[in-house]
C-alpha positions as CSV (number, residue, x, y, z in Angstrom):
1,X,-5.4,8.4,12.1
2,X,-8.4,6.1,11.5
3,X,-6.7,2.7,12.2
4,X,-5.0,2.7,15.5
5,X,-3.1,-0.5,15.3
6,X,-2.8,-4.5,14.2
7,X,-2.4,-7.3,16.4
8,X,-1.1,-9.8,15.0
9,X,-1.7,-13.2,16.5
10,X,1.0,-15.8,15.7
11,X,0.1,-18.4,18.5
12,X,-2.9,-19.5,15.7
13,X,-1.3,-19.5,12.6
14,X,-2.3,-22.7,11.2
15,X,1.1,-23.6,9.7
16,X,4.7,-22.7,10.1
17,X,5.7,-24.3,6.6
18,X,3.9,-22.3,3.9
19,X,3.6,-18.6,3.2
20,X,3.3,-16.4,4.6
21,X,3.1,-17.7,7.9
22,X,7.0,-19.5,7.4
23,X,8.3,-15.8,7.4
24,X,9.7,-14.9,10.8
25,X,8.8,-11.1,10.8
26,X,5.1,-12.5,11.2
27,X,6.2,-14.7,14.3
28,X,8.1,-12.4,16.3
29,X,5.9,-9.0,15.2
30,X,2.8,-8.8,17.2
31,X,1.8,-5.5,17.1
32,X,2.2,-2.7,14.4
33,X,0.6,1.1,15.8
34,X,-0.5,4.1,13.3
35,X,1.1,7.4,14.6
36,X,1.5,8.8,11.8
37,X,-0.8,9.6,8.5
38,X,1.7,8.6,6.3
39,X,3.2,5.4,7.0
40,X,4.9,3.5,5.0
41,X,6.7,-0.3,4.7
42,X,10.2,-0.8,3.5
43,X,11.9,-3.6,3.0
44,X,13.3,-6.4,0.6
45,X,11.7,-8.1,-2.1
46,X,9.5,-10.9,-0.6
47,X,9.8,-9.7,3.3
48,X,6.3,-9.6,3.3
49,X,5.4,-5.6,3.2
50,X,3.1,-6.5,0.4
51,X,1.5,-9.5,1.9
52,X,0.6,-7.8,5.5
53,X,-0.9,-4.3,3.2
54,X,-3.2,-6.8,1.7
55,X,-4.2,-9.0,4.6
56,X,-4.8,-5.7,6.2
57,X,-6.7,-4.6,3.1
58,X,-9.1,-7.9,3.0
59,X,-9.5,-7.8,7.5
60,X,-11.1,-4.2,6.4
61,X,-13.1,-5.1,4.4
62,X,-11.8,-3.3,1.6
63,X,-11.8,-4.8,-1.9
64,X,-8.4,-6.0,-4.0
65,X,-8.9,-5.8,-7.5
66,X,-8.1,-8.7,-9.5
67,X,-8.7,-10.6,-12.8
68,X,-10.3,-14.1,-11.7
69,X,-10.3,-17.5,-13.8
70,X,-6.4,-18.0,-14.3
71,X,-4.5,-21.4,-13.3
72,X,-1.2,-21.5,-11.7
73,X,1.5,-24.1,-11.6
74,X,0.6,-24.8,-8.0
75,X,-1.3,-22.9,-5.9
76,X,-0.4,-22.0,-2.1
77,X,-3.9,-22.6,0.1
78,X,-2.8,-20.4,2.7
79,X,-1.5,-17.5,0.3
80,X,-4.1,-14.7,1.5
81,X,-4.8,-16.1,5.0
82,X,-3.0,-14.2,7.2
83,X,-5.6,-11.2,7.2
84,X,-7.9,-14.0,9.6
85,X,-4.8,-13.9,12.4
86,X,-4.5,-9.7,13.0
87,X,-7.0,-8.0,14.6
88,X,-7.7,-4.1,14.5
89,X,-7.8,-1.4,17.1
90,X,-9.4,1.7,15.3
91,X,-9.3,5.4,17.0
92,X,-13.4,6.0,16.5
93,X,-14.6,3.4,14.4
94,X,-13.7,1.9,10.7
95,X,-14.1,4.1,7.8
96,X,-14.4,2.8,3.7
97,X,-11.1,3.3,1.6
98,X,-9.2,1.6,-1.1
99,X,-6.5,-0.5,-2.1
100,X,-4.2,0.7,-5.0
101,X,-1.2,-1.6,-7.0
102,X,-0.2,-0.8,-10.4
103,X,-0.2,-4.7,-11.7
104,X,-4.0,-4.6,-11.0
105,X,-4.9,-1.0,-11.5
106,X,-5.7,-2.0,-15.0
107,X,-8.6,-4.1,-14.7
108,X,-10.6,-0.7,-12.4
109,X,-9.5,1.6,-15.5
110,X,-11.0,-0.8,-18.1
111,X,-14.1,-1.2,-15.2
112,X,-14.0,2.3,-15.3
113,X,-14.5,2.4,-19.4
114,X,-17.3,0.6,-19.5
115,X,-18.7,2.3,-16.7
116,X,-18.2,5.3,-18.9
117,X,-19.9,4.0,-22.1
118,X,-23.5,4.2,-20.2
119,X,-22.5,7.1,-18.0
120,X,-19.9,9.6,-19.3
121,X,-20.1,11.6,-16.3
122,X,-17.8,8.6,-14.4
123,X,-15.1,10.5,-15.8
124,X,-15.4,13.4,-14.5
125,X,-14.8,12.3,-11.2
126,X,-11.1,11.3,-12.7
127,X,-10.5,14.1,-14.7
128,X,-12.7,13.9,-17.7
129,X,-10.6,11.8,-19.4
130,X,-10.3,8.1,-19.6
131,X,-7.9,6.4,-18.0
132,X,-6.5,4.0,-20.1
133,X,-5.8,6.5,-23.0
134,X,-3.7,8.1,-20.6
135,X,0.0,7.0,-20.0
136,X,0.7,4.8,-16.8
137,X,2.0,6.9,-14.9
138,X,-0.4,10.0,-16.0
139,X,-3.6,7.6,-15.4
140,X,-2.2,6.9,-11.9
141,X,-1.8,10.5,-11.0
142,X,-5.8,11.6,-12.0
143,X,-6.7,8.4,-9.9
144,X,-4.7,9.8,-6.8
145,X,-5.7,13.3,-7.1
146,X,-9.7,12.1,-7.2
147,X,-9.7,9.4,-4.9
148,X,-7.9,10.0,-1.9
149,X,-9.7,13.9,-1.4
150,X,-12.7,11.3,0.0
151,X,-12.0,10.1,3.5
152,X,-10.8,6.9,4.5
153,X,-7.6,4.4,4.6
154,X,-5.6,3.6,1.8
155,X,-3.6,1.2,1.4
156,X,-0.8,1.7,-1.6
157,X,1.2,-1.1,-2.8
158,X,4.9,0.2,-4.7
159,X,2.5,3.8,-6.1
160,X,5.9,4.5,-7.8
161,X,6.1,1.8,-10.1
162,X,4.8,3.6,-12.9
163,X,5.6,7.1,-11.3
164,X,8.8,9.5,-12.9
165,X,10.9,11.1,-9.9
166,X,9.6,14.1,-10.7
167,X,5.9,12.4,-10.4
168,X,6.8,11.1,-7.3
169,X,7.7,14.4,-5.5
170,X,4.4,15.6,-7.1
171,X,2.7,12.7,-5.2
172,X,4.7,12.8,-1.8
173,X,2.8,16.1,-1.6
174,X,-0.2,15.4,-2.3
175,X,0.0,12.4,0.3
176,X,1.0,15.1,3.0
177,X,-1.4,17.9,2.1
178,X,-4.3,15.1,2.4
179,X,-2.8,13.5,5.5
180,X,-2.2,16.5,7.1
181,X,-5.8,17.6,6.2
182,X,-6.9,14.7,9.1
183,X,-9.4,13.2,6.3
184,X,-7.1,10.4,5.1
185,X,-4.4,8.0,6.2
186,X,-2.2,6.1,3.7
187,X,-0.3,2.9,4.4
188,X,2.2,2.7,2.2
189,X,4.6,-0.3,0.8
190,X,7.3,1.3,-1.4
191,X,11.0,1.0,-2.9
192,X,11.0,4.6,-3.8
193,X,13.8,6.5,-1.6
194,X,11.6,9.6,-2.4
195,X,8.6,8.6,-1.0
196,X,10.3,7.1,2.1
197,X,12.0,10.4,2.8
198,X,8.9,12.3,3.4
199,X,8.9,14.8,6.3
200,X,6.8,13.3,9.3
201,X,6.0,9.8,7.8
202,X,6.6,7.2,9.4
203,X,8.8,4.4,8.1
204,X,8.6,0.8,9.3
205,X,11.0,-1.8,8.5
206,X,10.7,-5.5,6.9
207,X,14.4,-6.7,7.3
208,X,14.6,-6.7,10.6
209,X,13.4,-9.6,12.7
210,X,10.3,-7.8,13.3
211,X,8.3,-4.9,12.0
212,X,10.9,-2.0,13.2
213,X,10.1,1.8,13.1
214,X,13.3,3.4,11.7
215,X,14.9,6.6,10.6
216,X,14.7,7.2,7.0
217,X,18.7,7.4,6.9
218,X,19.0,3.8,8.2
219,X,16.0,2.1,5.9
220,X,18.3,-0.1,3.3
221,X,17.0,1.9,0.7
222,X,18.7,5.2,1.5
223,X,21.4,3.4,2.0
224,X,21.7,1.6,-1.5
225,X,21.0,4.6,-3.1
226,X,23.6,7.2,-1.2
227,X,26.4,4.0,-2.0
228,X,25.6,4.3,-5.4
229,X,25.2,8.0,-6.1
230,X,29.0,8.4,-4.0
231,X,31.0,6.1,-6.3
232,X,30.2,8.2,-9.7
């Protein structure tokens, strides 16, 4: 593993009204540790998996795509803050990587495009094929396969959005050949009872009061799903 651990420091979060730092998980977790080259984040909608990937993301220094210039209703000041309150512990020392999430994996493929219109031979780095005349989740997959063979940290935010099942077993082993290769660690926010079921990953949980490592049998996801499959 490249990243050891976060420290998370709630005694200087500037507020306890506004998100993120009004969410309890990020007052009573103060640590989270890497053991693991797969780990992933599961939880409910809006218990902050997402939100601690990216403050992890921006305290690396790793960019976030996104399209810049649109107005909100209101906005939230302290939205993206948290990343200033953790601190990182790494094993050696910090290594470049990426941060992936289907709602903004659109603008790099159209990046990607024009990139592509001076220099064709971008694309062969992804394939040889652009990526936006590919389907979702097909695009996705060349991006996967390219970029994570480089070494580094990525951070994935819900990679099965766009992903079939079928696509999703394909990725789970990709994720462990490459994190088993000792050249790249994922961290990993996901729904997906198939990526959370992967052998040797670890699985940490956002609905409990804080950040709990768990047994993929007792994530709520399993749990949902196995109810549902046994009533047909």
């Amino acid at each position: 593993m490249h990243l050891k651990k976060i420290i998370l420091r709630p005694g200087s979060y500037p507020s306890d009204e506004y998100y993120p730092f009004n969410l309890g998980i990020f007052r009573s977790t103060l640590e989270v540790s890497f053991e693991s080259p797969v780990t992933f984040f599961a939880g409910e909608n809006g218990s902050g998996k997402s939100t601690l990937l990216k403050a992890i993301a921006r305290k690396c220094g790793i960019h976030i795509w996104s399209e810049e210039g649109r107005r909100r209703y209101r906005y939230n000041e302290h939205e993206d803050e948290l990343y200033r309150f953790i601190d990182l512990e790494w094993n050696s020392s910090s290594v470049p990587g990426s941060f992936f999430a289907s709602e903004i994996f659109r603008h790099f493929a159209e990046a990607l495009d024009e990139w592509a219109a001076a220099s064709p031979g971008f694309l062969e780095y992804y394939g040889g094929k652009s990526l936006v005349t590919q389907s979702h989740g097909q695009c996705h997959m060349s991006y996967f396969r390219s970029r994570f063979r480089i070494k580094g940290l990525y951070l994935l935010d819900e990679p099965e959005n766009a992903l079939s099942p079928g696509k999703q077993i394909e990725l789970a082993g990709l994720l462990k050949a490459l994190g088993e290769g000792g050249e790249a660690q994922f961290i990993i926010a996901s729904h997906s009872p198939i990526l959370l079921s992967m052998p040797n990953a670890a699985v940490y949980s956002f609905d409990c009061p804080s950040v709990t490592r768990v047994q993929y049998c007792d994530t709520g996801h399993f749990k949902t799903y196995r109810d549902f499959f046994m009533k047909l």
